[in-house]
FITIBA-673133 format. One line per 3 residues: number of its first residue (from 1); their letters; for each residue x, y, z of C-alpha. Coordinates in nm, 3 decimals. Each point is the difference from the previous one (the first is absolute). Example, Ala and Ser with C-alpha at 12.3 -4.5 7.8 and 13.67 -1.06 7.14 Angstrom:
! residues 2
1	AS	1.230:-0.450:0.780; 0.137:0.344:-0.066 $
! end
This chain:
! residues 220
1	XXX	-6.716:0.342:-1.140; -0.084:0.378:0.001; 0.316:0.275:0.058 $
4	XXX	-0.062:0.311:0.045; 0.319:0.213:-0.066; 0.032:0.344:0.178 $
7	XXX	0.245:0.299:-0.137; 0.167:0.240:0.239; -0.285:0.215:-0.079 $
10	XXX	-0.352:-0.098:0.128; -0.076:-0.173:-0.371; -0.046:-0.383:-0.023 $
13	XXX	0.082:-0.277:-0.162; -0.126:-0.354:-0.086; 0.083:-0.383:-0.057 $
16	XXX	-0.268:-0.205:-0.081; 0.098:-0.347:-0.033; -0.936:-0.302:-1.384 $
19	XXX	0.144:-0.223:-0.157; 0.124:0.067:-0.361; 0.046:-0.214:-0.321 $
22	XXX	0.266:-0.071:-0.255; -0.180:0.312:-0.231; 0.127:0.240:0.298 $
25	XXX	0.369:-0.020:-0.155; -0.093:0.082:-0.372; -0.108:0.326:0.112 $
28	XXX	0.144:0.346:-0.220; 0.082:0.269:0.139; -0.184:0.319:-0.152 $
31	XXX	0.238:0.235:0.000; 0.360:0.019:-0.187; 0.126:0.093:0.354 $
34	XXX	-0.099:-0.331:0.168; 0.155:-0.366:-0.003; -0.164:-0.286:0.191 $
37	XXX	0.171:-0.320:0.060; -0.106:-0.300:0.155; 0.052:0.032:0.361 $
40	XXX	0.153:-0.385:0.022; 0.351:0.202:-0.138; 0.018:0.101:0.320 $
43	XXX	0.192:-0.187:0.349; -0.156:-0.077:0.249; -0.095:0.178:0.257 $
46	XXX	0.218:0.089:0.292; -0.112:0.020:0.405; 0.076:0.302:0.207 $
49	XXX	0.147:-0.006:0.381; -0.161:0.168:0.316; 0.214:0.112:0.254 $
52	XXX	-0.178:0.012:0.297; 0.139:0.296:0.234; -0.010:-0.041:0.390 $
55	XXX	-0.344:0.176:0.159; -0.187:0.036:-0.302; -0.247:-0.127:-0.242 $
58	XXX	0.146:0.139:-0.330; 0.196:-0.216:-0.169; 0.334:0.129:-0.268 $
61	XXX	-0.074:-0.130:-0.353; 0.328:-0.139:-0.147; -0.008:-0.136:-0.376 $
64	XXX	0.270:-0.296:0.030; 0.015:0.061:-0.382; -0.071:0.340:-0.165 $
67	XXX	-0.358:0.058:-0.072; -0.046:-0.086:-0.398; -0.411:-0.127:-0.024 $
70	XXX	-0.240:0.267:0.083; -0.367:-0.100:-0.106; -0.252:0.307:0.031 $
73	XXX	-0.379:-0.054:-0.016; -0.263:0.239:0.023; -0.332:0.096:0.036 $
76	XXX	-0.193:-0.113:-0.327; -0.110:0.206:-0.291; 0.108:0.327:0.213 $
79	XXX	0.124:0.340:-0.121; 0.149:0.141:0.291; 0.174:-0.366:0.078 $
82	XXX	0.070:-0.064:-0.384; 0.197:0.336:-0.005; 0.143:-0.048:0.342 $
85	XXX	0.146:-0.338:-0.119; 0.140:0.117:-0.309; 0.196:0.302:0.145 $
88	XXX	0.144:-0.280:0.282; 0.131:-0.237:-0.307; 0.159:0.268:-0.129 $
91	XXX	0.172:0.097:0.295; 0.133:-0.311:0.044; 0.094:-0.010:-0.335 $
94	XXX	0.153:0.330:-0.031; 0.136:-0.054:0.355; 0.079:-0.373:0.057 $
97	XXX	0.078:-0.181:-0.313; 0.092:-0.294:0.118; -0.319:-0.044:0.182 $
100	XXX	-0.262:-0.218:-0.216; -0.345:0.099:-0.006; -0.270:-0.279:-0.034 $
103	XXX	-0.392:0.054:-0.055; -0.273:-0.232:-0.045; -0.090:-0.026:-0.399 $
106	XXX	-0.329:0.210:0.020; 0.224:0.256:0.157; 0.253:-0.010:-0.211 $
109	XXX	-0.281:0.024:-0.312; -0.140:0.293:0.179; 0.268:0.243:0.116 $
112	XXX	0.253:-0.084:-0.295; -0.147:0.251:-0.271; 0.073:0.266:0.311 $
115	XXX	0.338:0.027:-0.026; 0.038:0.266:-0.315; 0.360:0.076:0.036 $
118	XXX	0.336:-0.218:0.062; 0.224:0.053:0.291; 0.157:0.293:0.059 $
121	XXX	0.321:-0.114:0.111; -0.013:-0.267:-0.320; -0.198:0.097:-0.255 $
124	XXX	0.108:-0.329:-0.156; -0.154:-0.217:0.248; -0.350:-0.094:0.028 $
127	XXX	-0.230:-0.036:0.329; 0.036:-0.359:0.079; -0.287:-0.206:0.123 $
130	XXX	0.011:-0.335:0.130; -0.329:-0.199:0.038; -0.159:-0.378:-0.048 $
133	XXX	-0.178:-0.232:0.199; -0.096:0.062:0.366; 0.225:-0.314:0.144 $
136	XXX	0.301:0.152:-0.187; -0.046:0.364:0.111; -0.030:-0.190:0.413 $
139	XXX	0.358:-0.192:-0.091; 0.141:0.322:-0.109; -0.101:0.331:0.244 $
142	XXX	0.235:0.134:0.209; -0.202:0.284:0.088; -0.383:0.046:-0.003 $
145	XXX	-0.112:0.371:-0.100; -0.361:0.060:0.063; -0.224:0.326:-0.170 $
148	XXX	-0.255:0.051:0.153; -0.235:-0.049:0.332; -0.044:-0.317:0.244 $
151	XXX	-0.140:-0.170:-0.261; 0.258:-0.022:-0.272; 0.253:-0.071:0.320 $
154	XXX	-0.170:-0.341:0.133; -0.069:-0.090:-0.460; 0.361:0.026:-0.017 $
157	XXX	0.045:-0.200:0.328; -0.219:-0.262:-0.107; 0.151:-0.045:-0.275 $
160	XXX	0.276:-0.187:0.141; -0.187:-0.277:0.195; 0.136:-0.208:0.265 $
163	XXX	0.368:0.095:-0.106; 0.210:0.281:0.172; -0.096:0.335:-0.086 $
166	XXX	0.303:0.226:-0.150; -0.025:0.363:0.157; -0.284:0.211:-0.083 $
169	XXX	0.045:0.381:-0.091; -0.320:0.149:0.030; -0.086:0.387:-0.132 $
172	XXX	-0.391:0.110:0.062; -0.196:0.086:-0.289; -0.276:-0.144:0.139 $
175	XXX	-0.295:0.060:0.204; 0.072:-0.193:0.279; 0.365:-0.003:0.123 $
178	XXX	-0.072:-0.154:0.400; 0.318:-0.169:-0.063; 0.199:0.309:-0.014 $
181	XXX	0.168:-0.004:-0.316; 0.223:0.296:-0.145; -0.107:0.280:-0.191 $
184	XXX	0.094:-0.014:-0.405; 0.186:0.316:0.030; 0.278:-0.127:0.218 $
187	XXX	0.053:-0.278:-0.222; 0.352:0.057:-0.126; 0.129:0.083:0.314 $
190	XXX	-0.159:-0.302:0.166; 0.154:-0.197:-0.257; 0.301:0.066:0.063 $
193	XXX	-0.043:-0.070:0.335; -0.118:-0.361:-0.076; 0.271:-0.068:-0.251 $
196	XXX	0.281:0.093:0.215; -0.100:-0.185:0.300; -0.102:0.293:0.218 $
199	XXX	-0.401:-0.101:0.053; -0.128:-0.092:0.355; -0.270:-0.287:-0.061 $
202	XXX	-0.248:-0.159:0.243; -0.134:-0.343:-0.070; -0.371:-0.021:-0.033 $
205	XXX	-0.166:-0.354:0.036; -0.260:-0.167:-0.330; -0.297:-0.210:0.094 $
208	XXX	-0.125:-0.307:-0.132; -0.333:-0.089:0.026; -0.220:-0.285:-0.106 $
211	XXX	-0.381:0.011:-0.065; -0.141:-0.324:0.019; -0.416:-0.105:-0.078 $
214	XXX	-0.179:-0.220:0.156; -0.126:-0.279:-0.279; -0.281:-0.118:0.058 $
217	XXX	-0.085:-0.339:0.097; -0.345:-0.096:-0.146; -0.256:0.159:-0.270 $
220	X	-0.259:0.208:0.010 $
! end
């Protein structure tokens, strides 16, 4: 199921409702400011409410628990969405510390020699990065973060099958954005919005389709 969440302002916002092997969680982070742990340290993840207000199709996004599990994916082998995600893990980092980021292990290997200084606010703690194999990233998101167009949206969608899909935050770095998402540069302020329970969403409806060939019956 698709959400789309809406701000007071005319921004939006989104829920959306390959896999990797044991290698994935021997991965080293490059850089002296970076940590990765397996992402199985984490709980499991936690369902949000929607509170459905009288004459209206916008639904209020409640966490039942507080939000803990972001994962973020991203447009592949980018600049602008490598850079983009970096300065968002940070933010969270700097900003939200009890939030836990996770990234898929190629992601991890290729943003973690970006980080080239420790947190402000702790100079003694490292960027945390949680990552492993796909199954245990699905048991784990609270929140889906999406950099990037359409495409990366519905990658990060698929990604979690036939099983509910945790809400999506999407940001446009893309080249297509028909499904609205926000603009990187409100992203700490839409955030915040998210976290605290303050988003409008708007559920949004997945297909499943089937292609089926006709076998045929004799030789040729």
């Amino acid at each position: 199921m698709f959400v789309r969440v809406k701000l007071n302002k005319p921004v939006k916002w989104y829920r959306f409702y390959s896999t990797l092997d044991s290698h994935s969680l021997k991965l080293q982070s490059g850089s002296k400011f970076v940590k990765i742990k397996p992402v199985n340290n984490l709980r499991s993840s936690s369902s949000a409410d929607f509170v459905s207000p009288p004459n209206s199709k916008l639904q209020s996004l409640i966490w039942q628990n507080p939000l803990q599990n972001v994962y973020i994916t991203k447009k592949p082998w980018t600049p602008s969405t490598r850079e983009a995600m970096v300065e968002f893990i940070t933010h969270l980092h700097e900003s939200y510390p009890e939030v836990n980021v996770i990234v898929q292990p190629d992601v991890a290997e290729e943003i973690s020699q970006d980080f080239k200084s420790p947190l402000e606010n702790d100079p003694n703690r490292p960027h945390i990065l949680y990552t492993g194999p796909e199954q245990d990233i699905v048991n784990r998101t609270d929140l889906l973060v999406t950099l990037g167009g359409d495409g990366t949206i519905l990658h990060g969608v698929s990604m979690f099958g036939n099983t509910q899909v945790p809400p999506v935050l999407a940001f446009a770095l893309g080249t297509l954005g028909f499904l609205l998402p926000f603009d990187f540069k409100e992203h700490k302020k839409v955030f915040q919005e998210v976290i605290s329970s303050r988003a409008k969403c708007l559920h949004r409806t997945r297909l499943e389709c089937h292609l089926k060939k006709r076998i045929a019956t004799h030789l040729l």
